[in-house]
C-alpha positions in Angstrom: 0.0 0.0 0.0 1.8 3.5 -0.7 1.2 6.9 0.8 -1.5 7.7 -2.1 -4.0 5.2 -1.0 -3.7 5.6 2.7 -7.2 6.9 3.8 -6.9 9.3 7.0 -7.6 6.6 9.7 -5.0 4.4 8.6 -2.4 7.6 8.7 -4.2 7.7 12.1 -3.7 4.5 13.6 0.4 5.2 11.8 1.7 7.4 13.8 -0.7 6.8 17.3 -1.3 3.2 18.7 -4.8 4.3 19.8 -5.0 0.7 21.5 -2.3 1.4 24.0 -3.7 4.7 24.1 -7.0 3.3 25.2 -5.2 0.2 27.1 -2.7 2.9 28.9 -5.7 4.9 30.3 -7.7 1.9 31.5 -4.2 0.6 33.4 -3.3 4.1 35.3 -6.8 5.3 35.7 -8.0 4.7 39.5 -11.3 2.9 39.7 -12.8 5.4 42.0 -15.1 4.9 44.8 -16.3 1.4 45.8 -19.8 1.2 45.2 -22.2 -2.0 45.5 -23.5 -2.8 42.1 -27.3 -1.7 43.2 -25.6 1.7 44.8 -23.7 1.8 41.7 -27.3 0.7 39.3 -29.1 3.6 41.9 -26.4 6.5 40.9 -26.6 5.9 37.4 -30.7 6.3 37.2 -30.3 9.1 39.4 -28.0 10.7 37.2 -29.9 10.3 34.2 -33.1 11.7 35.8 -30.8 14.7 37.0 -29.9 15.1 33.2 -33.0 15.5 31.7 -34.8 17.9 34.6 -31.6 19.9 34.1 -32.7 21.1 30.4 -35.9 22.6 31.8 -34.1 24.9 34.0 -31.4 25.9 31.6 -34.5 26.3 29.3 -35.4 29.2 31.4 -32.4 30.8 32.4 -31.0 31.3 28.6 -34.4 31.9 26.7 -33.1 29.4 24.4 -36.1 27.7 22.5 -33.3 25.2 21.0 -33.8 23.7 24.7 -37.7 22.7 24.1 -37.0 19.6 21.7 -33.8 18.4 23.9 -35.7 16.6 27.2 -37.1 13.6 25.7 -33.6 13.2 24.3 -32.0 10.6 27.4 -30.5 8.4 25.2 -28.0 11.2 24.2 -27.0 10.7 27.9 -24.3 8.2 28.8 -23.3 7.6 32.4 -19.6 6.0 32.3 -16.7 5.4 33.8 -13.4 6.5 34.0 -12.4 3.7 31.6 -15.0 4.2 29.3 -14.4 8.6 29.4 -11.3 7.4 28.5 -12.1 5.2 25.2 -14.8 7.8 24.3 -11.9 10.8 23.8 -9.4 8.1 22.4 -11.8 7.7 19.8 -12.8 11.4 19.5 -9.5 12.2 19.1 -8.9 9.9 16.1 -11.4 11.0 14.3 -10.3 14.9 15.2 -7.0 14.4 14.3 -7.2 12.0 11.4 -7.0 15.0 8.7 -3.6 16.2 10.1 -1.8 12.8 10.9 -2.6 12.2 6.9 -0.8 15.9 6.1 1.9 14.6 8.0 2.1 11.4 6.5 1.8 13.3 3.4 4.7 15.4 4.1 7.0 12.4 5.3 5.9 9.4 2.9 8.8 7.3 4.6 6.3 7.3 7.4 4.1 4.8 5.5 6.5 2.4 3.7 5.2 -1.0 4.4 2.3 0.2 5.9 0.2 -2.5 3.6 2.6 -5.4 4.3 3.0 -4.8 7.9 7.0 -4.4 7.6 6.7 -0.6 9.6 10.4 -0.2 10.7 11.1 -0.4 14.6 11.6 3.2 14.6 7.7 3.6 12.9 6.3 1.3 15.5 8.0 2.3 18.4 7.2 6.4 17.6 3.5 5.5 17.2 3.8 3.4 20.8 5.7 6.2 22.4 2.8 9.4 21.0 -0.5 6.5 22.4 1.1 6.2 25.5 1.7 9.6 26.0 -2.2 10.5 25.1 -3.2 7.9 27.4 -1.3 9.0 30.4 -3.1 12.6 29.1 -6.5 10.8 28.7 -6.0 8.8 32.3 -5.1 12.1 34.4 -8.2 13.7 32.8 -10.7 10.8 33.2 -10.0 11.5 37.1 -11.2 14.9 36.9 -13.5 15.2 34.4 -17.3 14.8 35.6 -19.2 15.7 33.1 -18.5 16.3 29.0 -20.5 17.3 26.2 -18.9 15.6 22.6 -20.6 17.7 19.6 -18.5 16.0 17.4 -19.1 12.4 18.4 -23.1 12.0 17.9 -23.9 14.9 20.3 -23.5 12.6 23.5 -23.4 13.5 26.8 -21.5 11.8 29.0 -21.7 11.8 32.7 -18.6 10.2 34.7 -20.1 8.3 37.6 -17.6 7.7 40.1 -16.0 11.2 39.6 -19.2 12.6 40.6 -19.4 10.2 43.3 -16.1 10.9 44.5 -16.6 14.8 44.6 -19.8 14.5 46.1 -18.4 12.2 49.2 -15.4 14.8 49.4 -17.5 17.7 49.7 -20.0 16.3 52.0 -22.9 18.1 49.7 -26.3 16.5 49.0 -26.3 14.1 46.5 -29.2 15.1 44.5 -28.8 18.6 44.7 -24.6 18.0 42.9 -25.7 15.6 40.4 -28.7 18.3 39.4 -25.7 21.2 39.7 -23.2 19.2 37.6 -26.0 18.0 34.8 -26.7 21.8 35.2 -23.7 22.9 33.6 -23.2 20.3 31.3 -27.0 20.6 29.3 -25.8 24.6 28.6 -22.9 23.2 27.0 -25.9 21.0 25.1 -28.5 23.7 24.4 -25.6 26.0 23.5 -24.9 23.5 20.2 -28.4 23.1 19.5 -29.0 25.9 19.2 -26.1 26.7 16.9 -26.5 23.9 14.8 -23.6 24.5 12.4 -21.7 25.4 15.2 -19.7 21.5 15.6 -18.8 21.4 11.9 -17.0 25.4 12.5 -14.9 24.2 15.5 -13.9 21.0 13.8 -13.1 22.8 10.4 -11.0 25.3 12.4 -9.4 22.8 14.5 -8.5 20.7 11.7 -7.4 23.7 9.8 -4.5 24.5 12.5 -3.6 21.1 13.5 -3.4 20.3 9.9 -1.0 23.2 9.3 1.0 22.3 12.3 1.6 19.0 12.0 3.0 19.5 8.1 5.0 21.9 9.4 6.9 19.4 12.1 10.2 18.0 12.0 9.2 15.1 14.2 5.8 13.8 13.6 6.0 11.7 17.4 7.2 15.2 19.1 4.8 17.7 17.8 2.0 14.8 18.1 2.7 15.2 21.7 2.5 18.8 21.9 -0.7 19.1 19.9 -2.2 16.9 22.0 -1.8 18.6 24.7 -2.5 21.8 23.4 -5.2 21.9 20.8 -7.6 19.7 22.1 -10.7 20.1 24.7 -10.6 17.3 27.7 -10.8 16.3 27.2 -12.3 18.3 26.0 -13.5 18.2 25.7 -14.3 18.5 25.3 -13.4 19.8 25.8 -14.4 19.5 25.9 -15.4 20.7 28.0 -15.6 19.7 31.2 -17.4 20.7 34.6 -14.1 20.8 36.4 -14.0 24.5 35.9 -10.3 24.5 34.4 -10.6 21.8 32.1 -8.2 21.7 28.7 -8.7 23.9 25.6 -7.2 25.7 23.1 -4.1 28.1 24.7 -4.7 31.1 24.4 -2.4 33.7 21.5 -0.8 36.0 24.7 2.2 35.4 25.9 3.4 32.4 27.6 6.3 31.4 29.7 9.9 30.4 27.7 10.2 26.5 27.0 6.2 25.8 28.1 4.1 23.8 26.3 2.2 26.0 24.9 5.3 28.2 23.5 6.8 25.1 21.8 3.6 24.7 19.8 3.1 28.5 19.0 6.7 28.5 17.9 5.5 25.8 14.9 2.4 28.4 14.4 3.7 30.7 12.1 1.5 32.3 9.6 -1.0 34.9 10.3 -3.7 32.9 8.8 -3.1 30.1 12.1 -2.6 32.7 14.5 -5.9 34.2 13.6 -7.5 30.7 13.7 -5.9 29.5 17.0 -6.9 33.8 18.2 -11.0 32.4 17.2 -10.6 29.2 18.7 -9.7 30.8 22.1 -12.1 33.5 22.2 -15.1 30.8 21.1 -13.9 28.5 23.5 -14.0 30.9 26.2 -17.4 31.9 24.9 -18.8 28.7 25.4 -17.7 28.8 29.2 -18.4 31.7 30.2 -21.9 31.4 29.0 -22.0 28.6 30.9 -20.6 30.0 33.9 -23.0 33.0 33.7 -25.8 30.3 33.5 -24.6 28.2 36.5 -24.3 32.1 38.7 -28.1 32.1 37.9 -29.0 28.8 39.6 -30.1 29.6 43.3 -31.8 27.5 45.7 -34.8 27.2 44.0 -33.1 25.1 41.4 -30.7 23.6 43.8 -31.3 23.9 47.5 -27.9 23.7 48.6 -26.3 25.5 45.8 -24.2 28.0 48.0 -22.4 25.1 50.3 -21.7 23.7 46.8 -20.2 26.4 45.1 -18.1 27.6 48.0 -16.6 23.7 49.2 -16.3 23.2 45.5 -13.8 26.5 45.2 -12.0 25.9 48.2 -11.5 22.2 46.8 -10.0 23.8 44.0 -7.5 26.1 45.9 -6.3 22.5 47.9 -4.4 20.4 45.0 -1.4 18.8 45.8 2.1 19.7 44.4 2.0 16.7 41.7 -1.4 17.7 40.6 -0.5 21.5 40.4 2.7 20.1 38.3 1.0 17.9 35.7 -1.6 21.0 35.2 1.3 22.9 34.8 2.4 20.8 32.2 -0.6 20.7 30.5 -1.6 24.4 31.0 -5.1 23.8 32.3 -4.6 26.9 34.5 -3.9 29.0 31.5 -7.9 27.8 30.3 -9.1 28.8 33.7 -8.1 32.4 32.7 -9.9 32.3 29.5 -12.9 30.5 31.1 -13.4 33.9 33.4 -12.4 36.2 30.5 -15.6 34.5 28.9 -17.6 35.4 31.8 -17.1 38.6 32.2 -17.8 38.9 28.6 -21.2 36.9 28.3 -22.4 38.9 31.8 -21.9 42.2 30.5 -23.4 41.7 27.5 -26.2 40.6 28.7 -26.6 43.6 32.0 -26.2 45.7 28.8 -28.9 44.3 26.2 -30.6 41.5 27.9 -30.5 37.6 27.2 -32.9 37.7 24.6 -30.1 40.4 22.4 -27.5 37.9 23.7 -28.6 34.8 22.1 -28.5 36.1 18.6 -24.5 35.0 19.0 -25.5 31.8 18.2 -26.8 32.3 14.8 -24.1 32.5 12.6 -20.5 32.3 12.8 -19.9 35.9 12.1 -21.7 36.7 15.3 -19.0 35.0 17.4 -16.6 37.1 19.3 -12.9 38.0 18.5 -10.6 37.6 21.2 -10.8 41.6 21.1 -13.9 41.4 21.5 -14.0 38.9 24.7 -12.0 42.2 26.4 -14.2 44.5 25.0 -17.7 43.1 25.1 -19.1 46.9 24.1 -17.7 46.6 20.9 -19.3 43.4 20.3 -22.6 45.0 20.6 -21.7 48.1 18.5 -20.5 45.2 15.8 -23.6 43.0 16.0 -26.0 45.1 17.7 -25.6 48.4 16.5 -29.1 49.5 17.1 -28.2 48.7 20.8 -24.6 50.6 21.0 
């Protein structure tokens, strides 16, 4: 088989063994708490009946009528756990990446000789080994923290990660009910936010496989800047980034400044043209657009929603505050602190937009693409409205 024919998942599953991505996760990821199987049988029916009462309430809090068709939806919701998050992203990040592991393939056809035979040189094999073990010690940190992710680009699911949620709930000493219904909370605004952008999924993917495209054909080593881009340019796991509810969870880095040697400045440095920088600049400021919205929505649940909402919020900070020096050093690494940054830039952004011109004004940001904030804009909110609102400047 030459270069030509290879489709994008075989340039894939070159130059990332996604099994020992997946098997490396599964081994280093904790179990979490021990739970009887009919405690464990109890949570996940709870959590699913915390999912779909969720929708009604972010419903009224963002006047989003995109909300209306999503409560019936529960099969959409998948409660899993830290193994399964785990497979989930592994597989979401195939498919992500596919595009640019072909342009590098592309650019390095020596990377697929044999690839049809089998006969992939030791160096090949043990590159690809080296880049899925790396993403699975990546995927297994994450699976620990993560406790709740919304994947538009994997069949709009929800996922919900049991024993995290568990685990956090015991630590706190909350109510159950009241932090499964907080954490579903946050994670159905990341929902209604995509239906009711529908083209929104296909934008982010185009523009993230635009710039990991264009980074990894500019790479010297195909392994190395793997690594890097995988750290960088994806959402929790992201995210998922998605997105996350642990309120720091991965995405894009931001375009600023960032310290000598990081990360982040080692895959900058491969980001040369302004055409990249302006894509990673949109990624950013849409990114923190989507959690700051949801921030603003979760500031408007009060004890109405969720009875205990205040201990909740505050032992949830404080746990926040209290990580230990290796957990502070692996989000270091992997510049989770950096997203927290943009997360409250987004914030501020959403809430004084809508002090200014009401929700209702707000929400026509999700029709089109040209609506969406510049990363200007996220710091200067006003001339957001003057540039989609005028009639409200």
């Amino acid at each position: 088989m030459s270069e030509e024919t290879l489709t994008e998942e075989q340039a894939a599953d070159l130059l990332i063994s996604w099994e020992l991505a997946t098997t490396t996760a599964a081994k280093l990821a904790a179990p979490g708490p021990r739970m009887k199987p009919q405690e464990a049988a109890a949570e996940v029916a709870a959590l699913r009946e915390a999912a779909e009462a969720a929708v009604g309430h972010v419903h009224r809090i963002t006047q989003l009528e995109a909300a209306r068709e999503l409560g019936a939806e529960t099969g959409e919701t998948l409660v899993v756990d830290r193994r399964g998050w785990a497979k989930a992203n592994a597989e979401s990040f195939r498919e992500l990446l596919a595009p640019a592991l072909a342009a590098a393939v592309e650019r390095k056809p020596e990377v697929a000789q044999g690839a049809g035979g089998g006969q992939r040189s030791s160096a090949q094999v043990f590159g690809s080994a080296v880049t899925g073990a790396e993403l699975g010690g990546i995927l297994s940190f994450l699976s620990a923290k993560v406790l709740g992710q919304f994947e538009p680009f994997q069949q709009n699911r929800l996922m919900l990660v049991a024993p995290n949620i568990v685990e956090v709930q015991r630590e706190l000493n909350v109510v159950p009910e009241d932090f499964r219904l907080w954490v579903c909370l946050h994670e159905q605004t990341h929902r209604v936010q995509f239906a009711a952008a529908p083209w929104l999924a296909d934008h982010l993917k185009t523009k993230i496989t635009e710039l990991s495209v264009n980074t990894m054909s500019q790479a010297d080593s195909v392994p190395e800047k793997l690594v890097e881009a995988l750290k960088g340019l994806r959402k929790g796991a992201e995210q998922d980034t998605g997105q996350g509810t642990e309120p720091d969870g991965d995405l894009p880095a931001s375009s600023g400044p960032a310290p000598s040697g990081s990360p982040r400045n080692r895959l900058l440095a491969a980001i040369q043209s302004p055409e990249d920088r302006a894509t990673m600049s949109h990624l950013t400021a849409v990114m923190s657009l989507l959690e700051g919205h949801a921030n603003v929505v979760m500031d408007a649940v009060d004890h109405t929603i969720v009875p205990t909402v205040k201990t909740i919020r505050r032992r949830f900070e404080e746990r926040g505050r209290n990580r230990g020096p290796l957990e502070n050093f692996i989000r270091k690494l992997l510049q989770l602190d950096v997203k927290a940054a943009q997360y409250r830039d987004g914030q501020k952004f959403v809430g004084h937009i809508v002090e200014a011109v009401g929700m209702e004004q707000f929400n026509r940001i999700w029709e089109k693409p040209e609506h969406l904030p510049t990363e200007d804009e996220l710091h200067d909110p006003d001339a957001w409205i003057q540039r989609v609102l005028p009639e409200h400047a």
